[in-house]
KOLZA-138280 format. One record per residue: residue number from 1; x, y, z of N, C-alpha, C, O in turn. Coordinates in steps of 0.1 Angstrom, whole numbers, plus 2048, in hexadecimal, padded with zeros to 3 digits. Atoms other than C-alpha are relative to their C-alpha. Example, Ala and Ser with C-alpha at 12.3 -4.5 7.8 and 13.67 -1.06 7.14 Angstrom:
<pts>
PT seq n_X n_Y n_Z ca_X ca_Y ca_Z c_X c_Y c_Z o_X o_Y o_Z
PT   1 809 7F4 800  87B  7D3  84E 809 80C 800 813 80C 807
PT   2 7F7 7F5 800  889  7F5  847 7F8 80B 808 7FD 816 809
</pts>
This chain:
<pts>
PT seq n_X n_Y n_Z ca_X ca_Y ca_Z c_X c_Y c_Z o_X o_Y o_Z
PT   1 7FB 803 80E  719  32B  378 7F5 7F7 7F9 7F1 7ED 800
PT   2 80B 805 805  6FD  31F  35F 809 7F4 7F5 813 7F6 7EE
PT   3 7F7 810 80A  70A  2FB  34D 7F3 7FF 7F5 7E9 7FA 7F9
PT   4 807 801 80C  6F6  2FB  32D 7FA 7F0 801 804 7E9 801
PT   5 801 80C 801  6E6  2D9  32D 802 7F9 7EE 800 801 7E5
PT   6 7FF 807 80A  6EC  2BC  30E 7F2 804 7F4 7E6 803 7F6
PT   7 810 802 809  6D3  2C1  2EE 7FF 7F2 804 808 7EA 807
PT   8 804 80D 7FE  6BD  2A4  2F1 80A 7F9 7F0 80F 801 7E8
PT   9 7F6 808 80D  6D1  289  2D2 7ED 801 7F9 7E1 800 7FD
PT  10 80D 7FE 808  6B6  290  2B5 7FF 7F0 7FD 808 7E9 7FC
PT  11 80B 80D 803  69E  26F  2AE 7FF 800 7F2 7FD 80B 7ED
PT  12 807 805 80C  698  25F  28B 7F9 7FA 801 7FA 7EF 807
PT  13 808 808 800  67B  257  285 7F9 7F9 7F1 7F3 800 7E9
PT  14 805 802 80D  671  241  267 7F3 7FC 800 7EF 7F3 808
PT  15 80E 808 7FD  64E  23A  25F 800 7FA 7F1 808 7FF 7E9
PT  16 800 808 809  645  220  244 7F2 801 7FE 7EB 7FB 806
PT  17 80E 7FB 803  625  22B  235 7FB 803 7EF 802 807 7E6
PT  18 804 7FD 80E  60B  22D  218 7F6 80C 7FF 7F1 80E 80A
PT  19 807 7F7 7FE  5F7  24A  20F 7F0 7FD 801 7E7 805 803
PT  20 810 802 804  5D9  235  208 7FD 7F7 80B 7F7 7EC 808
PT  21 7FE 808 7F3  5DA  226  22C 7FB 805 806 802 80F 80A
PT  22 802 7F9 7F3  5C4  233  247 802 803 80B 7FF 80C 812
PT  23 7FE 803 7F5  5D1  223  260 80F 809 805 812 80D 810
PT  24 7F6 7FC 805  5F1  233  254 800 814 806 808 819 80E
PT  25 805 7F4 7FD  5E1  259  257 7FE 802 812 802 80C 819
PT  26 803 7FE 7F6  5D5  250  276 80B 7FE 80A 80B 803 815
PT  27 7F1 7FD 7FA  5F9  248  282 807 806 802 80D 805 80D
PT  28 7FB 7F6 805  607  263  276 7FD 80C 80A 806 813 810
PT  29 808 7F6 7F6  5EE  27B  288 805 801 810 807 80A 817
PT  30 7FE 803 7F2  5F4  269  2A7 811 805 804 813 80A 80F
PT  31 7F0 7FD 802  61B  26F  2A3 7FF 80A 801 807 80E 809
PT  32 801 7F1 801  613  293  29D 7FE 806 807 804 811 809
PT  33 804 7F6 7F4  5FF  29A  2BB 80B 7FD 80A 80B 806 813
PT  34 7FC 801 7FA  619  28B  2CE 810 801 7FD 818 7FB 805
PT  35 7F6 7F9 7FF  637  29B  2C1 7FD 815 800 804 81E 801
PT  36 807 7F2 7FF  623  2BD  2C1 7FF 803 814 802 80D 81A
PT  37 7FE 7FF 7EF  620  2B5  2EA 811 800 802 817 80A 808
PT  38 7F4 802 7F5  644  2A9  2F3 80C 805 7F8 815 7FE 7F3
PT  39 7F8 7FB 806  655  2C7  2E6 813 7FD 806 81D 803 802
PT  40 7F3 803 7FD  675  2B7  2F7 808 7F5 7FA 812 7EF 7FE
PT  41 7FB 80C 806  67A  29F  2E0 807 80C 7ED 803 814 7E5
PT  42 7FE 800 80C  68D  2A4  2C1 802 7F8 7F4 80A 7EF 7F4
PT  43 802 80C 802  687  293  2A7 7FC 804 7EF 7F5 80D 7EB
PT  44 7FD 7FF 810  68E  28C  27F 7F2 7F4 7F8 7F2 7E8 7FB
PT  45 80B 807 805  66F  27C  26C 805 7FA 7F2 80A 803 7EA
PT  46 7FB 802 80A  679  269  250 7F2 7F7 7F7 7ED 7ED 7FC
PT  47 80A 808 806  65E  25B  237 803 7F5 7F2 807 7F8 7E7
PT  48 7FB 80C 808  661  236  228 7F1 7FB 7F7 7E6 7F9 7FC
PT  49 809 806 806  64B  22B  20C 802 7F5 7FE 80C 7EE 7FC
PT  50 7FE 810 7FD  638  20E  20D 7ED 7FC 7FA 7E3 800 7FF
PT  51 809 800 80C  61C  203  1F0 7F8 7F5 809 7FD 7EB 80D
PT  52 809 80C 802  5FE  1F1  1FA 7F9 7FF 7F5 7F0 7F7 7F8
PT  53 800 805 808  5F5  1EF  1DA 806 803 7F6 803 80C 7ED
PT  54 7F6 801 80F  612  1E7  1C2 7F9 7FE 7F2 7FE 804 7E8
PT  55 804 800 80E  5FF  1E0  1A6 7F6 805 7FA 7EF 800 7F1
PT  56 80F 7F4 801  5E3  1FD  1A6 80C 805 7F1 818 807 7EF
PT  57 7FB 7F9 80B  5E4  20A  184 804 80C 7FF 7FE 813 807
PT  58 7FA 7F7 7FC  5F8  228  17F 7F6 80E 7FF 7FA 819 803
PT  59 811 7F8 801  5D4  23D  179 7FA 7FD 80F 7F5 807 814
PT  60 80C 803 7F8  5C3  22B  198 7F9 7FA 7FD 7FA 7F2 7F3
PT  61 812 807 806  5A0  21F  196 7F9 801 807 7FD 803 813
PT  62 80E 7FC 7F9  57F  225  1A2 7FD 7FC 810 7FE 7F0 813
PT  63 802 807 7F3  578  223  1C7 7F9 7F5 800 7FC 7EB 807
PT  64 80B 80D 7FB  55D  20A  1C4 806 7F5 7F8 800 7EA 7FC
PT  65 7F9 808 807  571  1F5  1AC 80D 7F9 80B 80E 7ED 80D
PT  66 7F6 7FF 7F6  590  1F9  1C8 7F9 7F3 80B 7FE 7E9 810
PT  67 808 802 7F2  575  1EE  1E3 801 7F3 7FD 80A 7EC 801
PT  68 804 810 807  56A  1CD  1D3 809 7FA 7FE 809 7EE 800
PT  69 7F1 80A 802  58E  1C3  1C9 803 800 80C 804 7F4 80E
PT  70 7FB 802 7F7  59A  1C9  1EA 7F9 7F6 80B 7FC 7EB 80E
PT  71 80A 809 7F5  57E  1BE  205 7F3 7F5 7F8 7EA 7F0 7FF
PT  72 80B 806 806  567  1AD  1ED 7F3 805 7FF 7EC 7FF 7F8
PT  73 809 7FB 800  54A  1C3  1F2 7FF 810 804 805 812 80E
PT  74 7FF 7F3 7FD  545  1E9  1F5 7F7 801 80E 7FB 80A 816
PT  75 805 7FE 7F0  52E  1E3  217 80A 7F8 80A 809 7F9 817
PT  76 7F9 806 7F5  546  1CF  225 80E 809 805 814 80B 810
PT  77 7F3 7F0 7FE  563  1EE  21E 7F7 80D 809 7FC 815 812
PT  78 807 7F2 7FB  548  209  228 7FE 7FE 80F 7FD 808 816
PT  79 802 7FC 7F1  544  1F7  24D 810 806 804 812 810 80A
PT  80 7F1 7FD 7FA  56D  1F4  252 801 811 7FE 803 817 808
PT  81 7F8 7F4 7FD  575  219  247 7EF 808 80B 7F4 813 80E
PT  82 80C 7FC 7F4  54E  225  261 80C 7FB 809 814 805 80B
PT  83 7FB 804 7F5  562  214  279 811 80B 802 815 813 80B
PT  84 7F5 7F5 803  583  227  26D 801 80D 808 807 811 812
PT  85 804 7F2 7FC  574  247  26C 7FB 803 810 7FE 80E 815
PT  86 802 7FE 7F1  567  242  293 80D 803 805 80F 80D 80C
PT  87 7F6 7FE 7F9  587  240  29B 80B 80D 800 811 813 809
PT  88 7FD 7F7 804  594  258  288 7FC 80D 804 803 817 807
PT  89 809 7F0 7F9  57B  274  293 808 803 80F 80A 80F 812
PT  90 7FC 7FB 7F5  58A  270  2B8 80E 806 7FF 812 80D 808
PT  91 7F3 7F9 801  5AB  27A  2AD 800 80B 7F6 80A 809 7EF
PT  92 805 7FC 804  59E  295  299 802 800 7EF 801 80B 7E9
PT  93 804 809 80E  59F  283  274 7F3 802 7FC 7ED 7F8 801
PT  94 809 805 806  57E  289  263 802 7F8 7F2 803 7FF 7E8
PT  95 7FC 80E 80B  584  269  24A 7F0 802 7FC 7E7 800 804
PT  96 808 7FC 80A  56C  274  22C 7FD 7F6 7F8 7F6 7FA 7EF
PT  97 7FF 80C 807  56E  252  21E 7F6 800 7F0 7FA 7FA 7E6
PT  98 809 7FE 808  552  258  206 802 80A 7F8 7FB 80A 7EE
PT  99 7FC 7F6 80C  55F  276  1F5 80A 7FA 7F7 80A 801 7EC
PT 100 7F9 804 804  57B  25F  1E9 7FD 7F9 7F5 7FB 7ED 7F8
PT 101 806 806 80D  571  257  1C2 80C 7F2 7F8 80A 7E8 7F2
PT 102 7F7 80D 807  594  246  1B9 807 7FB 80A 808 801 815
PT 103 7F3 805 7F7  5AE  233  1CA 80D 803 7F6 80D 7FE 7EB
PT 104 7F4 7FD 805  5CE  23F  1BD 80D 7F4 803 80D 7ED 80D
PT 105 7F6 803 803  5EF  230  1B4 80B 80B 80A 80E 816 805
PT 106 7FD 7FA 7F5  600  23E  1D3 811 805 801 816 80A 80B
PT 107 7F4 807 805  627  239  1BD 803 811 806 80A 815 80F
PT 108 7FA 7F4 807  628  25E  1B2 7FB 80A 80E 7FD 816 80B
PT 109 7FE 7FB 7FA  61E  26E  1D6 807 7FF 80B 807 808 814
PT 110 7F6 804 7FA  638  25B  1E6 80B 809 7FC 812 810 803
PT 111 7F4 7F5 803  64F  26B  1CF 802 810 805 80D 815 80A
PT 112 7FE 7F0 800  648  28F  1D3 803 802 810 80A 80C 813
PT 113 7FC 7FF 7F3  64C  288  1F9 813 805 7FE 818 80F 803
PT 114 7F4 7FF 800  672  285  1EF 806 80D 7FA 810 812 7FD
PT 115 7FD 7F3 803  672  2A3  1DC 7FD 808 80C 806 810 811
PT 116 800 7F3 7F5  661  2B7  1F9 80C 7FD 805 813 807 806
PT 117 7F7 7FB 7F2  67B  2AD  212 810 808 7FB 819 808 803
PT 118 7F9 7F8 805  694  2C3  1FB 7FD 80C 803 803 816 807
PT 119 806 7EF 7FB  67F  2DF  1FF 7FD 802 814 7FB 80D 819
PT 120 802 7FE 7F2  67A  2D7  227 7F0 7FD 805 7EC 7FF 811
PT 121 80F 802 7F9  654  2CE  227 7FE 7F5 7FD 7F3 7F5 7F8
PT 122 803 811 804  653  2AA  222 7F6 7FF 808 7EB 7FA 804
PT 123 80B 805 7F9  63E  2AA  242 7F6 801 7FF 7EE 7F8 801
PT 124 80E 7F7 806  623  2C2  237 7FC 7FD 7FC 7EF 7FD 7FC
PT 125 807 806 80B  622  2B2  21A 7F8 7F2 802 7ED 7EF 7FF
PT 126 809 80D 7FF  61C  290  226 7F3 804 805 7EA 7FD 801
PT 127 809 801 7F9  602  29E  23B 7F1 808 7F8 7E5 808 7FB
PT 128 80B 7FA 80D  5F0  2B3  21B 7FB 7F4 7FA 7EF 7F3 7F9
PT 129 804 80F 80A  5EE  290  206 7F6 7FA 80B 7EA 7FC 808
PT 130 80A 804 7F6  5DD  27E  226 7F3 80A 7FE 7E8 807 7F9
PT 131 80D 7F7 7FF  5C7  29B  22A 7F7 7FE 7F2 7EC 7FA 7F2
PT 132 807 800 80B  5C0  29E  205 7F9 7F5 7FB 7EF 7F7 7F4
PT 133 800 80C 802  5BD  279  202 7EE 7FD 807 7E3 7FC 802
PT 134 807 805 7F5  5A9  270  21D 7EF 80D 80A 7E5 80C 812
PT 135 80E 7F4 7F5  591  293  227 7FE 808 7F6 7F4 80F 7F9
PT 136 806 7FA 80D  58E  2A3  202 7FD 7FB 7F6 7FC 801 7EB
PT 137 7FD 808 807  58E  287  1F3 806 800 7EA 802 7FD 7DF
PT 138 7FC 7FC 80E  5A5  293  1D6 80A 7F6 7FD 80F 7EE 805
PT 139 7FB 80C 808  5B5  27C  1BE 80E 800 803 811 809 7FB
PT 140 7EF 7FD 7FF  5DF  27B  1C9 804 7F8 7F8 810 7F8 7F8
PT 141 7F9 801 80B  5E6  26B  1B0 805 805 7F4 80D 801 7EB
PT 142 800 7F4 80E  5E2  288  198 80A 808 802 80E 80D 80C
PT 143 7F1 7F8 7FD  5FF  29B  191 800 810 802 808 817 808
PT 144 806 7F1 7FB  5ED  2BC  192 7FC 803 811 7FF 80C 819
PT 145 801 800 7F3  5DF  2B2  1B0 80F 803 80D 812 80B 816
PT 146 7F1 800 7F5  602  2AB  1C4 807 80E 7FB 80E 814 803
PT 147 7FB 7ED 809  60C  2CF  1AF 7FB 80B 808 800 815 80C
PT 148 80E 7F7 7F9  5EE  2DF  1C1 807 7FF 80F 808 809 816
PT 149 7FE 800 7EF  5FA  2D1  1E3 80D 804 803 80F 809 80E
PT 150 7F1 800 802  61F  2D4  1DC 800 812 802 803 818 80D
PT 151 803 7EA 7FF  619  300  1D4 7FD 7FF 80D 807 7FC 814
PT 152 805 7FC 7F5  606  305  1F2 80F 7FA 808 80A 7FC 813
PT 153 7F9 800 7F9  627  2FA  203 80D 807 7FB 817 806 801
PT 154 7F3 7FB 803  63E  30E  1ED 807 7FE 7F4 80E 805 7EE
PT 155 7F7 806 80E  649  2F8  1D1 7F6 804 7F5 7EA 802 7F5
PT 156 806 7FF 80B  643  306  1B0 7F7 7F3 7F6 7FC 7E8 7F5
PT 157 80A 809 806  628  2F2  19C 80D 7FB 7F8 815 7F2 7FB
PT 158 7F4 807 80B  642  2EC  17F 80C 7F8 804 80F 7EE 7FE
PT 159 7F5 807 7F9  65D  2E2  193 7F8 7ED 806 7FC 7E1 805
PT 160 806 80C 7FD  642  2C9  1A1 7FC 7F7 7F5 7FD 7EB 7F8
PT 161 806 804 809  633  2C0  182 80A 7F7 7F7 808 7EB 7F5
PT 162 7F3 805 805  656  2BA  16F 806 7F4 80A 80B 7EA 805
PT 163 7F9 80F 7F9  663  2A1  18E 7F2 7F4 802 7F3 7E8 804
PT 164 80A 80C 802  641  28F  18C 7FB 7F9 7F3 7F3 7F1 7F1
PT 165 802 807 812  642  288  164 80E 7FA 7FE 80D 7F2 7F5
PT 166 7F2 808 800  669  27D  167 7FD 7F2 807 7F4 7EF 810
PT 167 7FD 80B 7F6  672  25C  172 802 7FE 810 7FF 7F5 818
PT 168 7FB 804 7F4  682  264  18E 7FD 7FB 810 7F3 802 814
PT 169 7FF 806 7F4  682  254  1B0 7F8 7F3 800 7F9 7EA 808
PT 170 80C 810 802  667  238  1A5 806 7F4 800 7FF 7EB 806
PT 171 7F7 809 7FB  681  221  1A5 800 7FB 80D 7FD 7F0 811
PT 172 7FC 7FD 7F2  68B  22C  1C8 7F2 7F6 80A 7F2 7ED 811
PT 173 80B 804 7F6  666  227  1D6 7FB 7F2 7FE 7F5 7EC 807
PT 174 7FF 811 7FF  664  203  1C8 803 7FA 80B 7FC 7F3 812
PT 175 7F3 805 7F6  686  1FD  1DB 7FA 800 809 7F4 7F5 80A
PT 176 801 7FD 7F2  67C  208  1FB 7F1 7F9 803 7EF 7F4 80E
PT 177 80D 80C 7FF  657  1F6  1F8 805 7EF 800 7FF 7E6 806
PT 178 7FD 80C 802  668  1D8  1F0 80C 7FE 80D 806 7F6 815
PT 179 7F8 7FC 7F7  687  1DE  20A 7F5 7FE 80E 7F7 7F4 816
PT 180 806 801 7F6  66D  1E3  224 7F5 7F2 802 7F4 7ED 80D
PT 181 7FF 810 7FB  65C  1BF  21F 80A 7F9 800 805 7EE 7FE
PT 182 7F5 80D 7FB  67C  1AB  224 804 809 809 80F 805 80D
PT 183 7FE 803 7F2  67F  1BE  242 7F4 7F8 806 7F8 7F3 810
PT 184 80B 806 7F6  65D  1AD  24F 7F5 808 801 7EB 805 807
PT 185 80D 7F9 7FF  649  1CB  24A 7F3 7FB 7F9 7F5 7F8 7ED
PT 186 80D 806 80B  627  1BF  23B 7F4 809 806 7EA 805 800
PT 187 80A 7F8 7F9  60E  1D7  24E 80B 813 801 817 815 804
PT 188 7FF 7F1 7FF  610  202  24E 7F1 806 807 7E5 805 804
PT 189 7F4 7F9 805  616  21A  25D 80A 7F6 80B 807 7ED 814
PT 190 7F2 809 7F9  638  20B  26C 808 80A 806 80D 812 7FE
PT 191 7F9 7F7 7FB  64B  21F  283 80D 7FC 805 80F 7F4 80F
PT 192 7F3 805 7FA  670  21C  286 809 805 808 814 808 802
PT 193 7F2 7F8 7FB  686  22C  2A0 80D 806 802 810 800 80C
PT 194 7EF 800 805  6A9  238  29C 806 7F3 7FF 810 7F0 806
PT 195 7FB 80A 808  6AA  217  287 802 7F4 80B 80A 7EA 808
PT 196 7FD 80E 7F7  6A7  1FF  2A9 7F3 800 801 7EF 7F4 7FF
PT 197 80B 801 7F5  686  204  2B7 7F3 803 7F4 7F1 80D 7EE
PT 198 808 803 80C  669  1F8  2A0 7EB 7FC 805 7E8 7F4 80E
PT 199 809 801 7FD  644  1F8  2A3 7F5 802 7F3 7F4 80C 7EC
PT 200 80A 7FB 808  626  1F4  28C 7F1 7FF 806 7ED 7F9 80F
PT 201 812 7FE 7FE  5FF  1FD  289 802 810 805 80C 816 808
PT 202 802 7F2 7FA  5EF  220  292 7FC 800 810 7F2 803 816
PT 203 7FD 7FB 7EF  5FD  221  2B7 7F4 80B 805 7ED 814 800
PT 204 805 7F6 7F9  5EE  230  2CD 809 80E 805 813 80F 7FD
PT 205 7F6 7F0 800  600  256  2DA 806 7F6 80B 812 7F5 80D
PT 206 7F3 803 7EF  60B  243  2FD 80C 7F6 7F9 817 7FB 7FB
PT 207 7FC 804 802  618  225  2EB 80E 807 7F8 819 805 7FC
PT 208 7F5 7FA 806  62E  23A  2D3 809 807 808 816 808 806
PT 209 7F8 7F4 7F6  638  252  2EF 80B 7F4 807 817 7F6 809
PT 210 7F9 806 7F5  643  233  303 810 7F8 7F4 81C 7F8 7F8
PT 211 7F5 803 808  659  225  2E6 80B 80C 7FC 817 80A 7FC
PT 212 7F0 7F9 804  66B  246  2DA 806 805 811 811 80B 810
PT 213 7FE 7FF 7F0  670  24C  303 80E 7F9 802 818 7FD 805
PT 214 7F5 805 802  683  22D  2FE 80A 7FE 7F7 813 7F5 7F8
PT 215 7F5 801 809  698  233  2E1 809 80F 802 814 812 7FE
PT 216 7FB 7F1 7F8  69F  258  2F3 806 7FB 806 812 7FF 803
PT 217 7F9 802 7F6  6AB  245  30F 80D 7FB 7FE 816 7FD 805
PT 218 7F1 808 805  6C5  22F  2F9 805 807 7FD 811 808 801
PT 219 7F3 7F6 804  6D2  24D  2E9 803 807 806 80D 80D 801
PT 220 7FA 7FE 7F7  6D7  25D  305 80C 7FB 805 815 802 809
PT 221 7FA 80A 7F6  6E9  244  313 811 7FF 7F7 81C 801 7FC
PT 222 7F5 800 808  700  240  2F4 803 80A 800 80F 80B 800
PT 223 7F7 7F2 805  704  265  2EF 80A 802 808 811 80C 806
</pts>
């Protein structure tokens, strides 16, 4: 007699992340390869926006302008993301850093995340904006642009175009930037486990494996 075994109890996973974040990409990726391995996991991806810079103008501004406001000097930004990019190449990231002319206002591709996950590709999408961001270095903060990436998954340009010239959800992504420092977040990407099990920085694949392992094992336990 064959006894059907239990589905595994499906995983939430939240990540707390900006698009203009490398370290963030490179988290991401890592999470990728290592839900693409441990096809026995099931598991809900939930994406939390989280502004490192709240007061980038809603245009952006010039990389090398970006550079100097942030690290004080454009060679002192050019060794950190060399160093980046090393890292990045072993997990197969080529981090283009130099193609990247603006820094974007990161508000309005937070949003469209929320629109995709109506249509079902929120993940895709996060992972087109990174790419576009970060390896073609195309401007995401342009509404054409997120239009461009948005089609190639399905959603009509207009449909995109119209929820990125409305107001809506900008509020929301405030909230939840702000929400997420008075939990204590101050560093992305941030990974939160079916809301107990909490970890930030771009983990390594073991370290991640070993935390959702143990939030598997609690809901197990509860289910």
């Amino acid at each position: 007699m064959n006894v059907l075994a239990p589905m595994p109890p499906r995983l939430v996973i939240e990540i707390v992340f900006d698009f203009v974040c490398p370290w963030c990409y490179l988290g991401v990726k890592r999470l990728e390869f290592l839900l693409a391995r441990r096809l026995d996991l099931s598991v809900e991806l939930v994406w939390r926006p989280f502004l490192l810079n709240p007061d980038m103008p809603r245009a952006g501004m010039a990389r090398a302008d970006y550079m100097i406001r942030k690290f004080g000097a454009e060679d002192r930004a050019r060794r950190l993301y060399a160093s980046i990019a090393e890292i990045g190449a072993a997990e197969g990231i080529i981090f283009n850093f130099s193609s990247i002319r603006r820094t974007p206002n990161s508000v309005d591709a937070h949003r469209l995340v929320r629109l995709a996950s109506q249509y079902g590709v929120a993940d895709a999408l996060v992972e087109a904006i990174f790419h576009a961001h970060f390896i073609d270095g195309a401007d995401i903060g342009s509404h054409a642009t997120l239009a461009g990436l948005a089609e190639n998954l399905g959603i009509e340009p207009g449909v995109t175009l119209a929820f990125l010239e409305s107001p809506d959800s900008a509020e929301a992504i405030h909230a939840e930037n702000l929400h997420a420092h008075r939990l204590g977040i101050n560093g992305v990407p941030c990974f939160l486990v079916d809301g107990e099990h909490a970890i930030a920085g771009a983990q390594e694949t073991e370290v991640l494996e070993r935390l959702i392992d143990l939030a598997s094992c609690t809901a197990r336990t509860v289910f």
